[in-house]
MARLUMPA-704808 format. One record per residue (C-alpha): residue in three letters; z, x, y. Coordinates in nm, 3 decimals. Each point is the difference from the previous one (the first is absolute). Layout:
% MARLUMPA-704808
<rest = Ala	zz = Z	xx = X	yy = Y>
...
This chain:
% MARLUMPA-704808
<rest = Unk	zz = 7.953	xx = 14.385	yy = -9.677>
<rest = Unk	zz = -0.309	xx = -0.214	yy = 0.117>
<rest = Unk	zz = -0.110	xx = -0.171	yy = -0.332>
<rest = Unk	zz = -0.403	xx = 0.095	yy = -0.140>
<rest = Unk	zz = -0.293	xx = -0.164	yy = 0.064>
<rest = Unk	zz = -0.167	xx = -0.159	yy = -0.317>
<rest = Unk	zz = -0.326	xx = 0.216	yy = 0.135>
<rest = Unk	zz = 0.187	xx = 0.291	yy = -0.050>
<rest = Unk	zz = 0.078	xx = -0.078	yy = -0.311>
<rest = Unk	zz = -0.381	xx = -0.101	yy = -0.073>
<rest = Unk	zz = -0.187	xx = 0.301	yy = -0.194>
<rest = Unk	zz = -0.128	xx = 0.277	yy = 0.258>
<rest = Unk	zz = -0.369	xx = -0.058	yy = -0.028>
<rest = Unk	zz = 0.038	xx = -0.382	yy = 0.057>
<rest = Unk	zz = 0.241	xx = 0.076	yy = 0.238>
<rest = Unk	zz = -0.237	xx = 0.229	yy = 0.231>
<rest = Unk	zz = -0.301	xx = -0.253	yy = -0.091>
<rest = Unk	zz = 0.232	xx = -0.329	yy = 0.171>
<rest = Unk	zz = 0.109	xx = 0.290	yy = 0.311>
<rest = Unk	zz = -0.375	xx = 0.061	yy = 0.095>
<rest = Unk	zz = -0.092	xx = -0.385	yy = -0.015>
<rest = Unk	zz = 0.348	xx = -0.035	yy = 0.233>
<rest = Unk	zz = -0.088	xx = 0.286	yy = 0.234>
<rest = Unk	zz = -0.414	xx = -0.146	yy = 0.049>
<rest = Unk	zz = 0.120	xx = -0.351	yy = -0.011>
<rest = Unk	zz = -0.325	xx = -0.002	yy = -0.208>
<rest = Unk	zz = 0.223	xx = -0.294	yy = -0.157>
<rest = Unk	zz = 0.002	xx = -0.391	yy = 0.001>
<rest = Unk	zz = 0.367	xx = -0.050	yy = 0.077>
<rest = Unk	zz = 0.319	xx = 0.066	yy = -0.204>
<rest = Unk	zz = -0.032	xx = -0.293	yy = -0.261>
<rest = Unk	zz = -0.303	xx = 0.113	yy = -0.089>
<rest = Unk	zz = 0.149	xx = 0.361	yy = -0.044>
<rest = Unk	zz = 0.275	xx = -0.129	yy = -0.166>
<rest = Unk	zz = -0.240	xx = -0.199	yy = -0.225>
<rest = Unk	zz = -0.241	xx = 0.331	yy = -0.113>
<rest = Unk	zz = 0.346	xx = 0.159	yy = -0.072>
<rest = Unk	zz = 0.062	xx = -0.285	yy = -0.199>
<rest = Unk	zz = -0.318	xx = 0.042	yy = -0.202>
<rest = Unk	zz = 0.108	xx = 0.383	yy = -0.055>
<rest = Unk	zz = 0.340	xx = -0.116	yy = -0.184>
<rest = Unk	zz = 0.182	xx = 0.015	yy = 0.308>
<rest = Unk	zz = 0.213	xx = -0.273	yy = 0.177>
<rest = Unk	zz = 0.064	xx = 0.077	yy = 0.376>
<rest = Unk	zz = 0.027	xx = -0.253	yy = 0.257>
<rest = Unk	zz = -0.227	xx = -0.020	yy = 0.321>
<rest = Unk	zz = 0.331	xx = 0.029	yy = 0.194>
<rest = Unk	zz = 0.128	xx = 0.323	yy = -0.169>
<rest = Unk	zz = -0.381	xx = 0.102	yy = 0.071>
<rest = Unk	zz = 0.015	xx = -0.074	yy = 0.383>
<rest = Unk	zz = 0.334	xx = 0.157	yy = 0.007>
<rest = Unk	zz = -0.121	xx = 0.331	yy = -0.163>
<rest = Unk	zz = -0.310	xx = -0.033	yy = 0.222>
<rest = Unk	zz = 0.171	xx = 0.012	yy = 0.322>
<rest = Unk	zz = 0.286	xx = 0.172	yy = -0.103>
<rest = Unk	zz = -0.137	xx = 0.336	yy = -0.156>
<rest = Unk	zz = -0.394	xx = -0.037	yy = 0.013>
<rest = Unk	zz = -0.069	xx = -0.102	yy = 0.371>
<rest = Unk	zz = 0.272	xx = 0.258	yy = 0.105>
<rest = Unk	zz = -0.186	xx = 0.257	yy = -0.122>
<rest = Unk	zz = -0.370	xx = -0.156	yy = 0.117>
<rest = Unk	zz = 0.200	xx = 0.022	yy = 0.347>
<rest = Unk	zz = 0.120	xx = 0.316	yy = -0.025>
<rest = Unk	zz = -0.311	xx = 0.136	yy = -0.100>
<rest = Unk	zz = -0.229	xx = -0.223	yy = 0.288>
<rest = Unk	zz = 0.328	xx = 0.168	yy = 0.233>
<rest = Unk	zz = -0.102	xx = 0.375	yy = -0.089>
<rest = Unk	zz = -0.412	xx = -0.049	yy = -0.007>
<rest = Unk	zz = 0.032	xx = -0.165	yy = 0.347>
<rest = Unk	zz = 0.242	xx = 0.284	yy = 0.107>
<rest = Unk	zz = -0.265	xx = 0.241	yy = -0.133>
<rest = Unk	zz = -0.276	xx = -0.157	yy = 0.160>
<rest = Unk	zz = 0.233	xx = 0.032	yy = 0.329>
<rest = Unk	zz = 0.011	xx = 0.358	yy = -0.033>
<rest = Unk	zz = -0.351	xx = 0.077	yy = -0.041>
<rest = Unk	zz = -0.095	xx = -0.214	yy = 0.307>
<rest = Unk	zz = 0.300	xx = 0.165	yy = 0.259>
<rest = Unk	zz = -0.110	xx = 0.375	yy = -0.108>
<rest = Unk	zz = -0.253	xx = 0.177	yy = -0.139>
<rest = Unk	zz = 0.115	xx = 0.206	yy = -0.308>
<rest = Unk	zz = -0.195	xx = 0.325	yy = -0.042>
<rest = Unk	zz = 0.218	xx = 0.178	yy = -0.236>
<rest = Unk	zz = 0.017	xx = -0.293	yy = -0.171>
<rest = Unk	zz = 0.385	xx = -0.080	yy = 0.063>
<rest = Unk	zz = -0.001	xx = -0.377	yy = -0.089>
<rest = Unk	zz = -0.058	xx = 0.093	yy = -0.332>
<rest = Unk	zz = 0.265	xx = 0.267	yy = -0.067>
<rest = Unk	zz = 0.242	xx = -0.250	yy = 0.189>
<rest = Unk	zz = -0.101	xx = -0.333	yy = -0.286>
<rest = Unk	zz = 0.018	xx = 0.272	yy = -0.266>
<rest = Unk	zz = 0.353	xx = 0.045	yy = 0.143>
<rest = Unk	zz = 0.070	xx = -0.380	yy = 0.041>
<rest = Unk	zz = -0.114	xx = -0.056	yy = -0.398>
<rest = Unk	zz = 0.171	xx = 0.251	yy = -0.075>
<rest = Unk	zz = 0.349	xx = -0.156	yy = 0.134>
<rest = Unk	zz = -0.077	xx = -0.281	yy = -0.130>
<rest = Unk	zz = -0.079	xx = 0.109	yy = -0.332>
<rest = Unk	zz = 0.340	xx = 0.197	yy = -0.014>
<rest = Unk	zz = 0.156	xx = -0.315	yy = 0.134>
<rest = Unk	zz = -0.124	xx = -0.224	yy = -0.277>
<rest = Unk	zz = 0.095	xx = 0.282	yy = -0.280>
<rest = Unk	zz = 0.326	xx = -0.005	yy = 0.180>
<rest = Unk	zz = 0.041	xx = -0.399	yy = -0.029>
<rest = Unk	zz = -0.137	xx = 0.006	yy = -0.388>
<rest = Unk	zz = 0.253	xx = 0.275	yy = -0.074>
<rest = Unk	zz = 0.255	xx = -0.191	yy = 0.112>
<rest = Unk	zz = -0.094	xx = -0.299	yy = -0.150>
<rest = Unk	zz = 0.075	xx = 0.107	yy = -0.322>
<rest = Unk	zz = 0.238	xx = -0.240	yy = -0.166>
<rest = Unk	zz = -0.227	xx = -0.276	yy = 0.118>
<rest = Unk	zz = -0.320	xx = 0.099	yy = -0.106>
<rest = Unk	zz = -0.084	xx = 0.042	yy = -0.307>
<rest = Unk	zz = -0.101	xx = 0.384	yy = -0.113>
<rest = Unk	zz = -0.371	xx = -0.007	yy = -0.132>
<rest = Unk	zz = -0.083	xx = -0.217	yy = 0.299>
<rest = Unk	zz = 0.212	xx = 0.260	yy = 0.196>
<rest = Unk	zz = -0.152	xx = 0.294	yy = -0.164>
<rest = Unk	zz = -0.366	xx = -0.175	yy = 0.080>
<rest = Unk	zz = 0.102	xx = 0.015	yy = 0.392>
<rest = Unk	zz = 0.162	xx = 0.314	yy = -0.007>
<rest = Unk	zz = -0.353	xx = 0.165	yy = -0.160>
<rest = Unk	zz = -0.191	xx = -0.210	yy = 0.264>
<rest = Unk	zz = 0.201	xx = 0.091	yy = 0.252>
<rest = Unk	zz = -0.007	xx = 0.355	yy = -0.104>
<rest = Unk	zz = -0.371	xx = -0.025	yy = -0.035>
<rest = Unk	zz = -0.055	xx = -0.109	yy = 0.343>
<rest = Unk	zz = 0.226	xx = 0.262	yy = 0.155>
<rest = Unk	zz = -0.215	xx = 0.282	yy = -0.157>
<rest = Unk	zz = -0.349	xx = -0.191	yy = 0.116>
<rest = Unk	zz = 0.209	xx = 0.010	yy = 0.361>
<rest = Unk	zz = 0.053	xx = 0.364	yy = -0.039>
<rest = Unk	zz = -0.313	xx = 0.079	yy = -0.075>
<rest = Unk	zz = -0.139	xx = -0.153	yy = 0.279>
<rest = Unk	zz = 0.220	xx = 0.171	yy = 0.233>
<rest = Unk	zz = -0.131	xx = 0.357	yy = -0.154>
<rest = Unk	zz = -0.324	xx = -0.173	yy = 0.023>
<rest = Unk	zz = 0.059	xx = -0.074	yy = 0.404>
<rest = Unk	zz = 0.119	xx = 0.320	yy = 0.082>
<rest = Unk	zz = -0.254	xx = 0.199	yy = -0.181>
<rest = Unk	zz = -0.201	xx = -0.149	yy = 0.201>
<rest = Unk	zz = 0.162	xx = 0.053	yy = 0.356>
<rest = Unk	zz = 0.025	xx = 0.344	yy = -0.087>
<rest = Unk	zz = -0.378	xx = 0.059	yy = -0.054>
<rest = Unk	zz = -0.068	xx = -0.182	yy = 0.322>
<rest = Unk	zz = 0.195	xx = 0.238	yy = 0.206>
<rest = Unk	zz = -0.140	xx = 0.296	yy = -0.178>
<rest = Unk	zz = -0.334	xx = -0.143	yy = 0.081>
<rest = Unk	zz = 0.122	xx = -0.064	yy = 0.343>
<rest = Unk	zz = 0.176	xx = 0.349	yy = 0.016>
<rest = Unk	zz = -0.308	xx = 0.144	yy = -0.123>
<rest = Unk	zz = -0.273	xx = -0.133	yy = 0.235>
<rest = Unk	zz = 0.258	xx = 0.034	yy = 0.303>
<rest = Unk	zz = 0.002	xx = 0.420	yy = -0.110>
<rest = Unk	zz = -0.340	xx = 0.025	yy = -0.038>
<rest = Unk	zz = -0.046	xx = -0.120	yy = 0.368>
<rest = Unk	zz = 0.270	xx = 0.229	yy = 0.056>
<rest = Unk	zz = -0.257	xx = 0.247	yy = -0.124>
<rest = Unk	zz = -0.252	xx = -0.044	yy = 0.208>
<rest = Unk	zz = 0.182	xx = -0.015	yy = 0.299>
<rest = Unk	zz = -0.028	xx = -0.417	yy = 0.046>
<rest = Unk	zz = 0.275	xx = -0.176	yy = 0.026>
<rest = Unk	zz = -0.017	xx = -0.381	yy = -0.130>
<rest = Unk	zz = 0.047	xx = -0.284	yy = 0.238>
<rest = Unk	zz = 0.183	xx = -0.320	yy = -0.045>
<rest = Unk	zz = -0.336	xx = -0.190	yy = 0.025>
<rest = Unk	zz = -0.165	xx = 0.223	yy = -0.307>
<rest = Unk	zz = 0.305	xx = 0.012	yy = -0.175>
<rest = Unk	zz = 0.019	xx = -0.335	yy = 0.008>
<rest = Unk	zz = -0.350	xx = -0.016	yy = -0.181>
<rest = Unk	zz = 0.130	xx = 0.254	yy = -0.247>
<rest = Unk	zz = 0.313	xx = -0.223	yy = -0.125>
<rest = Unk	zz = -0.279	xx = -0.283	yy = -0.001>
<rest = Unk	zz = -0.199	xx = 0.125	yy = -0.208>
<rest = Unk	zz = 0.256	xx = 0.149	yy = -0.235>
<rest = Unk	zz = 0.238	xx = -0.343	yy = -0.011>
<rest = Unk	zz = -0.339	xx = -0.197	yy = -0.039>
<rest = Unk	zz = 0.084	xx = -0.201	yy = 0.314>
């Protein structure tokens, strides 16, 4: 078993306040971290800072630079007018979410249970904002093929059919682009 890191042990709101200076580097170097901590009643070295730093918070600043560029990516290879790029990040948090639930859950002997409980609710939280936003996306793709449906019937209706060029203007004007 890989042993704790003194952050982890620190209390949660400290913890998440010494996690954002780490992630913005909005800090002046790890003995000067190491001394603020000391000033909250806390002794952690600058070395077990730079090894939390680069071992847990950087990952994640990576992984999270990894999937924005990958986004970004995707929106400049193909256009998305139903809006697809979001369903498929909904899906992607979604795993993710499930995966860190998964990890937490089995962590259970090794963390202890309120700060378990606290992810688990977070967790849970986040997978019902997720959810919600997936309703959210494909309400919407459904009323922009009913508006789509509808406009192509009612040139159907007067005996027009729609070219590419005007329905091209159409899915313009409805996807704001």
């Amino acid at each position: 078993m890989a042993r704790r890191s003194k952050v982890d042990k620190l209390p949660p709101e400290l913890k998440a306040q010494l996690e954002r200076l780490l992630a913005d580097r909005s800090h002046d170097g790890y003995a000067a971290l190491a001394a603020w901590l000391s000033e909250q009643g806390y002794t952690i070295s600058k070395s077990s800072l730079h090894r939390y730093d680069e071992g847990r918070v950087q990952k994640v600043m990576e992984k999270v630079r990894a999937t924005m560029e990958a986004a970004r990516l995707m929106t400049a290879a193909s256009p998305d007018e139903a809006d697809e790029h979001s369903a498929a990040v909904i899906r992607m948090v979604q795993s993710q979410l499930f995966a860190a639930m998964m990890q937490v859950t089995e962590a259970e002997g090794e963390i202890d249970p309120e700060t378990r409980m606290k992810l688990l609710t977070q967790a849970a939280r986040a997978i019902a904002e997720a959810s919600r936003a997936s309703i959210g996306q494909k309400k919407w793709a459904d009323e922009v093929r009913a508006r789509l449906d509808a406009i192509e019937q009612q040139a159907e209706k007067t005996g027009k059919r729609l070219d590419a060029e005007t329905l091209m203007r159409i899915r313009e004007g409805l996807y704001g682009g």
